[in-house]
N, C-alpha and C positions, 0 to 999 in steps of 0.2 A: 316481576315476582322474584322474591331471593331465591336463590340458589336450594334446593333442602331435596334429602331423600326419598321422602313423604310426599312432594308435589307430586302433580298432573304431569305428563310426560310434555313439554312442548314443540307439539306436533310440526313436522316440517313438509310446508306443500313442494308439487312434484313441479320439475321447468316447467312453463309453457309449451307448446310447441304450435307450430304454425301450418296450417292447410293447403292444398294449391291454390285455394278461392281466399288467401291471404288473412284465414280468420285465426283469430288466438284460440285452443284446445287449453283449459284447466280442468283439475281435478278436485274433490274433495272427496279424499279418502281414508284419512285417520280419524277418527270419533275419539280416541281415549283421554282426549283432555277434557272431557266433560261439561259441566256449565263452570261459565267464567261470569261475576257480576261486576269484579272490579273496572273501573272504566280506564280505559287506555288505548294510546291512539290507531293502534293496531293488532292483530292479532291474528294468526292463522286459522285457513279457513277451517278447520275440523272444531275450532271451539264456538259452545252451545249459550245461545242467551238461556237464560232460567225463563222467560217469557214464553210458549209455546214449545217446551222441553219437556216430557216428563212419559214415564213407562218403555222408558229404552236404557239402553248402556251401550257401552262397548267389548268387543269379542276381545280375545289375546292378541289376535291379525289387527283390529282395529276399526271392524267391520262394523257395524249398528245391527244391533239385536233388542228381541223384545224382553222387559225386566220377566221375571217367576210372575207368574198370572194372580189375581183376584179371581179364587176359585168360589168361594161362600161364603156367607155373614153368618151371625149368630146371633140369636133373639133371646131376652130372658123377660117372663111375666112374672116380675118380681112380685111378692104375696107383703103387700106394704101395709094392709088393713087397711081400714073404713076411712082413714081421713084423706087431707087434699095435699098436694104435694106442695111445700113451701119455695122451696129451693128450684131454680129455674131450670134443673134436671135433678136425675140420680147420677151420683156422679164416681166418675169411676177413678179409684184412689190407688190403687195399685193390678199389679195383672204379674202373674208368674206359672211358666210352662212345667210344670211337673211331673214325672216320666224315666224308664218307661215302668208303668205299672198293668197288671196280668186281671180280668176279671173270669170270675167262675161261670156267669150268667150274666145272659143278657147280651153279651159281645159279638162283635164283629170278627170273624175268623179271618186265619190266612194272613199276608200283610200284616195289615192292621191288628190285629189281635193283640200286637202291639201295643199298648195305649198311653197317649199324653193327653195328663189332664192340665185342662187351665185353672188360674182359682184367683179369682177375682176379689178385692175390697172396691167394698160403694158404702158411699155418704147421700145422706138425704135428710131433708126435715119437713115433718109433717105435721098437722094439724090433729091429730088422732085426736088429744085432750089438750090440746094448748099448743106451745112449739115447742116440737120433740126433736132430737136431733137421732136420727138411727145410721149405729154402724153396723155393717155385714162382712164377712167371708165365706164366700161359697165357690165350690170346683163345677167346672164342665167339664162332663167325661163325654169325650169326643166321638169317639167310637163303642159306646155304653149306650144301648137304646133307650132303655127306663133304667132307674131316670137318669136325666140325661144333668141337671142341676140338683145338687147337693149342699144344705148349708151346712157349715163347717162350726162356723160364731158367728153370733151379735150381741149387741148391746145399744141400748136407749138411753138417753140424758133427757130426765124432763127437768131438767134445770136451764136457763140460757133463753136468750131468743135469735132468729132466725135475723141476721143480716146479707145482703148479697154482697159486702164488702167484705167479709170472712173469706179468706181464703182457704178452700176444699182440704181435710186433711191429707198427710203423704202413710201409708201401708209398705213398710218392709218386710219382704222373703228372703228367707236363704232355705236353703236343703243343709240339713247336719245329721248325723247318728246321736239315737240320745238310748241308753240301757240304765233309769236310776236304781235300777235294782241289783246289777250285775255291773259296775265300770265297767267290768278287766272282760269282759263278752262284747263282740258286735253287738252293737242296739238296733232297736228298730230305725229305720229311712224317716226323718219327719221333716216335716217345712216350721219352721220357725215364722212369725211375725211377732211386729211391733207396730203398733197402731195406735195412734193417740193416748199415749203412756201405759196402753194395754199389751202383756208380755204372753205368748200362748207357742204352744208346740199340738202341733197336728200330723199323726192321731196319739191321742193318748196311751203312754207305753200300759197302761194299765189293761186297758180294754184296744188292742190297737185295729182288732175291726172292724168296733166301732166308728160311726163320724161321731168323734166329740174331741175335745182339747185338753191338755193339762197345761199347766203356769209355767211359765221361765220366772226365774227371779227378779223381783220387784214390781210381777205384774198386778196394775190396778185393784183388781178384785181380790182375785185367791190369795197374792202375796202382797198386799200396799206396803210399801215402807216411806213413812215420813220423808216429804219433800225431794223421793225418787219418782221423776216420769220420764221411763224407757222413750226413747226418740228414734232412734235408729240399731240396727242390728246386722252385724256380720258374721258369716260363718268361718273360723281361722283356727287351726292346729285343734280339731276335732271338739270346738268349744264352741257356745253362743257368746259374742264379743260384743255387750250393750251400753251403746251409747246415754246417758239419761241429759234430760235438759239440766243446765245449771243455771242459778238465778244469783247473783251479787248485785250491792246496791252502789249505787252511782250519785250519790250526791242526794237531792231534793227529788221525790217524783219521778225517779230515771232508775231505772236499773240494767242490769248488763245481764243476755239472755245465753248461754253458747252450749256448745255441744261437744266439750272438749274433752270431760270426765271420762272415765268406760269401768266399766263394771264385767266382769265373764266369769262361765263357770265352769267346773273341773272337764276333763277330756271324758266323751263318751256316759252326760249327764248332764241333761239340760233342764234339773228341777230346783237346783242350789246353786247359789256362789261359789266360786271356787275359795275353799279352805285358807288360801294364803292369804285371803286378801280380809281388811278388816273395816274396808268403807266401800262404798256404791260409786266415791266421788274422786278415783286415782286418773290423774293425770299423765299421761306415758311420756310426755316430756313437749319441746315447744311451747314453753310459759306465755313468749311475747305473742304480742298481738291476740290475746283469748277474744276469738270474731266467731270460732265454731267451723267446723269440719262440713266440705260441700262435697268431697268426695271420702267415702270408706269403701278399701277393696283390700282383700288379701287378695298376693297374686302366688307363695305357694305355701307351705307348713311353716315357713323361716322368717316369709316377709308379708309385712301388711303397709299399705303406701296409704297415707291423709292425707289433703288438701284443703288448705283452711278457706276461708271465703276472704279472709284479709292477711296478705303475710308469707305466702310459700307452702311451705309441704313438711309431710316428718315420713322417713323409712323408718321401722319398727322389725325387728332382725332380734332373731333368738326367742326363746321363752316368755310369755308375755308375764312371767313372774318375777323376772331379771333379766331385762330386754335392754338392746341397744339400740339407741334412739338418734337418728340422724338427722339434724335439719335441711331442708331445703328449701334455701331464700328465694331462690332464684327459678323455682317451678313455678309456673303462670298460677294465680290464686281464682278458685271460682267466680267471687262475687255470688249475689242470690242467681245462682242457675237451677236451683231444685232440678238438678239430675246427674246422676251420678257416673254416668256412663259406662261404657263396659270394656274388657279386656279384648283385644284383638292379637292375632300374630306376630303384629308389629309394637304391641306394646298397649295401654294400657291411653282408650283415650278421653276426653269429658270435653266439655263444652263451658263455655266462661260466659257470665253476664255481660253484653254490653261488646262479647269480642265472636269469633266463631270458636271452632273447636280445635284442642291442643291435645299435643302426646306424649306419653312420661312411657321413655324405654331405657330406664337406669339413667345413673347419673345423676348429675347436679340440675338440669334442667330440661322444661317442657319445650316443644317447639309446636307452634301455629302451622297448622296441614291446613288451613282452609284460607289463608289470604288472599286468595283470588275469591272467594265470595263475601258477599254483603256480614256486618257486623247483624248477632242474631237470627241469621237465614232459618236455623236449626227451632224457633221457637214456634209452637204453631200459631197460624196466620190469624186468628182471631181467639177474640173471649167471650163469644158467645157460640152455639150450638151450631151447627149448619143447616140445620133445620128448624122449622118454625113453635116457637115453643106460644104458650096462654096470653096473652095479651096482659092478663094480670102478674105475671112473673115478670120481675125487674131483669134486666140484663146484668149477666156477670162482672162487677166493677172491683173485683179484690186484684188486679195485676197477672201476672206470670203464677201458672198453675206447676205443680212437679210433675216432672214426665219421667220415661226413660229410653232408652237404647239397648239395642242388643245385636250378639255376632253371631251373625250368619253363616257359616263358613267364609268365605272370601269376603261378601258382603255385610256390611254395617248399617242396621236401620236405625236411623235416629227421627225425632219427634219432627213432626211437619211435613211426612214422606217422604223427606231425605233417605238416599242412602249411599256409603260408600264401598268403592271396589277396592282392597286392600292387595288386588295383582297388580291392576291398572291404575289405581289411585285418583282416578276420575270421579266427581262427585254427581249426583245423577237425582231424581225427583222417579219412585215407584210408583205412583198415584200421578191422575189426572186433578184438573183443576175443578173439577166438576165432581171431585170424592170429599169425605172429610178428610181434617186434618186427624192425622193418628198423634195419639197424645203416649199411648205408651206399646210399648214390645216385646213379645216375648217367640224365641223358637223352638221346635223339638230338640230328641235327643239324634235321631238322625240327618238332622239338618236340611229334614224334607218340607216340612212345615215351618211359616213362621204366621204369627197372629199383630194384628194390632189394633188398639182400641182406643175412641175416641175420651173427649174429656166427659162424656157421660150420655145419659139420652133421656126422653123425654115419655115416648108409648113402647108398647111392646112389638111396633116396626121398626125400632129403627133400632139398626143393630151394635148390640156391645162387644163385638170385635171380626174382623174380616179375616179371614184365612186365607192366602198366597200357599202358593207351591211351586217347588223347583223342578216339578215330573213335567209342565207345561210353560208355553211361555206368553205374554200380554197377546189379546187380539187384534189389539190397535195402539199405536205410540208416534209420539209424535216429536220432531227432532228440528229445531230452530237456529241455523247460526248468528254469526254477530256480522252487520255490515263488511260486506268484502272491500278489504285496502284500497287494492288499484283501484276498484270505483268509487272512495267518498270524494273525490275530484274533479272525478272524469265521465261523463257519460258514456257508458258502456251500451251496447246492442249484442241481445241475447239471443239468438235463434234457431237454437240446435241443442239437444239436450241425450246421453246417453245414459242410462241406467245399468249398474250391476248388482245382480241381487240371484237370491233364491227362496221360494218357498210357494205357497199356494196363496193366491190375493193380489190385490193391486197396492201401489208404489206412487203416491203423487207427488209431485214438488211443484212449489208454488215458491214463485218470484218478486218479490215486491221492490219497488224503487221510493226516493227521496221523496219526487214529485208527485206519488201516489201513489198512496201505500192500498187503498181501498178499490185499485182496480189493477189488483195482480194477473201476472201469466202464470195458468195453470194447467199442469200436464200431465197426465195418467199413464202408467204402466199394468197391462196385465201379466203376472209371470205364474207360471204352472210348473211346478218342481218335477212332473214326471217321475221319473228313474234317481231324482236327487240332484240334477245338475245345474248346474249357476248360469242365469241366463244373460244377455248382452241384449235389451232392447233403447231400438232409437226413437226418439219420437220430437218433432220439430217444437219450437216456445217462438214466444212475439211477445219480448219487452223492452225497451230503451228506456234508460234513465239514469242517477247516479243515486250508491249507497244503497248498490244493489242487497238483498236480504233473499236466504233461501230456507224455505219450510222445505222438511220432508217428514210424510205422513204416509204409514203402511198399514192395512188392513189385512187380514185373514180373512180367506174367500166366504166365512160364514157370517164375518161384523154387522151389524146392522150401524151404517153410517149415523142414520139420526138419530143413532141414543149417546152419539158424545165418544167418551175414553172409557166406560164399561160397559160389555152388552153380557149379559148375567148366560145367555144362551150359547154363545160364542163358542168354539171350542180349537179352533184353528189356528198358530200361531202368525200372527203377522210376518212376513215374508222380510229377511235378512237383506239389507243393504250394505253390499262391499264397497261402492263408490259411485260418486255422480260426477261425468264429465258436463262440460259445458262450451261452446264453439260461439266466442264474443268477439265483437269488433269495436275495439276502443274510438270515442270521438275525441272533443276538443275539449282540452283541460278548461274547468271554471276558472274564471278571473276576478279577482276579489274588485268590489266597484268602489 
């Protein structure tokens, strides 16, 4: 792996040391390099296959701990009327954490009183009177007992028909101030989307107690303007900054589709255009390669960073009325990633079609943090539901859905359970293999909560987003190395195993070799934290063989083993692993025949 600031730490194991009964003592005691999938012919023992990896991390020390827990799901009995659902779920098109806001009634006191609301976009199409294609925007008030869902907007198209090669629309949030009545006044707090060329601000400054919406400029309904359809929207130097589609023609039958235009309107009013401008269709600069924009981020009043899908990047510095517009050739280009990714500490980072994910912290160029993992690792793992959908609903055949990411404080959750430590820089899987893939992210304002929600769901069990918290930690996790060195040669003999750990629960490690992988040594530790203190237990293994392989698997004394990597009851953190020794006796090197 190159040399980069942004890499996995590469962990370095401790000497051997040697017993009076002549046996070789190792250790594995750094965890912070996280999962490795690159294949290479060796590697220290603290790095993790992604195979049997997932609801752990690494401590600052290095230690193995369990990720922020799978505290509860969230249910919505969406009110879809009388017809059948066309579409192989309802499908969830965008999700943004919004916060913190205060209620009069109805609320949860104390802490909490607190409130972040989520607010969801779902598509679906139904059979009401034909095929109807229905959008929504509606909030979940978290800690708001009645009611607990709110719609915000929708809209129907009974125009079109239902394909499942359509790919699901994408729904943009930002938070802005909009006062159309008063600029030169703080406005009211709204959330802005953009939605399938639908432009809206919520709540309406007019009525802002109301739930209802008012228009951003060029939105479909309230404001159409000829051959403007809003695509994307950011929030930058107190303006909505809207991206719309552009359509030029290509020859016979072909046209060129991008998203390179932008449109915004004045500071501190988000019902018009801004004054200076006198098209929908200004380009801020970056002519070549017009392939359309995969990343839009302001990152502060002065500067907003793009990323084309073909071509490099553009900085955007000073006023966006008489802006300075920088190119950058040489920042990695998305490709179709549909996601936008999010700012971190370290910089600002996204994900690329077809590569892993890259990071833009000034400068001329991105640099790739994930080359030790698999190209796409970041994409979730299928395109269909994880759960069992109608027998008459076709399977989702439209490609890569849009997701997104979000910063955690130190941690980074990206689409597919991934997520990253931004101290340790170890890349890690939050979820079991036995959860869905979370398709999109969003966290509070105190960085206690984060949510993630699948690409849609099908009844009113299966939940449209999970809720983790940093107050507890996983009940069970489970931690997989990669073949150890000295043994893919040599037959090794295992039979003496030490554990260091702390917490309330048991500690297994299971050992599998070359020769047989299906009849492992496996060895239980109980540890009981008492008083808080780190306990040192021994307990004997019986394996011989080569390309040795070591699980380690911790429960919290409450897990119910046979429900898998979530037990909903659970409440006990799985017990902390500072290191695992091992007391092996090398054989006789393999001899190639």
């Amino acid at each position: 792996m190159p040399e980069s600031a942004y890499a996995p730490p590469v962990t370095q194991d401790l000497e051997p040391t040697t017993d009076a009964s002549g046996r070789t003592w190792n250790r594995i005691a750094d965890f912070r390099s996280g999962i490795h999938t690159a294949v290479a012919p060796s590697r220290p023992s603290g790095y993790a296959q992604e195979t049997n990896t997932y609801q752990c991390y690494a401590s600052t020390a290095g230690s193995l701990i369990g990720t922020p827990r799978l505290v509860s799901t969230i249910t919505r009995d969406l009110d879809d009327g009388a017809g059948t659902l066309l579409s192989e779920q309802y499908r969830i098109t965008g999700l943004m954490a919004n916060g913190p806001v205060y209620a009069s009634s109805g609320n949860t006191t104390g802490t909490n009183e607190v409130h972040t609301e989520l607010i969801f976009a779902t598509e679906w199409w139904m059979t009401d009177s034909g095929s109807i294609l229905h959008l929504d925007v509606a909030r979940y008030t978290r800690n708001k007992t009645s009611p607990a869902w709110e719609d915000i907007w929708s809209r129907t198209y009974t125009a079109g028909t239902y394909s499942a090669e359509t790919r699901p629309r994408v729904c943009w949030f930002v938070s802005q101030r909009s006062n159309p009545g008063a600029p030169l006044v703080s406005g009211n707090q709204v959330v802005g989307f953009v939605y399938s060329a639908n432009a809206r601000m919520f709540p309406d400054a007019a009525s802002p107690t109301s739930t209802g919406t008012d228009k951003l400029p060029a939105d479909a309904v309230s404001d159409p303007i000829a051959l403007v359809a809003p695509t994307a929207v950011v929030a930058h130097q107190g303006r909505f900054v809207i991206f719309p589609l552009y359509t030029t023609g290509d020859g016979t039958n072909q046209v060129y589709i991008s998203s390179e235009c932008a449109y915004w309107t004045p500071v501190n009013n988000g019902s018009i255009i801004d004054t200076n401008l006198t098209t929908y269709f200004n380009v801020l600069g970056g002519y070549e390669n017009a392939s359309g924009y995969g990343v839009f981020q302001s990152l502060t009043a002065d500067e907003l960073f793009l990323v084309k899908i073909r071509g490099g990047g553009l900085f955007v510095s000073g006023d966006l009325n008489s802006p300075t517009v920088r190119t950058l050739p040489y920042v990695r280009s998305t490709g179709l990633s549909f996601c936008n990714g999010t700012t971190t500490s370290l910089g600002h980072v996204y994900p690329v079609d077809g590569s892993g994910v890259w990071l833009w912290a000034g400068g001329d160029t991105s640099e790739h943090v994930t080359a030790h993992l698999r190209p796409d690792f970041w994409r979730p793992s299928t395109l269909t539901p994880t759960y069992a959908v109608p027998a008459s609903q076709a399977a989702a055949t439209w490609g890569w859905s849009n997701t997104s990411a979000a910063t955690w404080n130190e941690l980074i959750l990206w689409p597919a359970n991934w997520m990253w430590d931004t101290d340790e820089l170890g890349w890690w899987k939050i979820l079991g293999p036995d959860q869905p893939d979370m398709s999109w992210w969003a966290t509070d304002e105190r960085g206690r909560y984060a949510w993630g929600a699948p690409m849609g769901w099908t009844t009113t069990s299966n939940p449209v987003a999970y809720e983790f918290s940093r107050d507890s930690s996983a009940t069970y996790y489970s931690w997989q190395g990669h073949p150890l060195t000295a043994t893919i040669d040599r037959e090794t003999v295992v039979n003496e195993l030490i554990v260091c750990g702390q917490g309330n629960g048991t500690v297994r490690i299971t050992i599998t070799c070359a020769e047989d992988r299906n009849n492992p040594s496996i060895t239980e530790f109980t540890f009981n934290e008492g008083a808080g203190e780190t306990q040192k237990l021994r307990r004997r293994a019986d394996i011989a063989g080569t390309s040795l392989v070591y699980r380690i698997e911790s429960f919290g004394s409450d897990h119910d083993d046979s429900l898998g990597s979530y037990d909903p009851t659970a409440t006990v953190g799985a017990p902390t692993v500072h290191w695992v020794d091992y007391a092996s006796t090398a054989g006789n090197q393999i001899a190639n025949l």
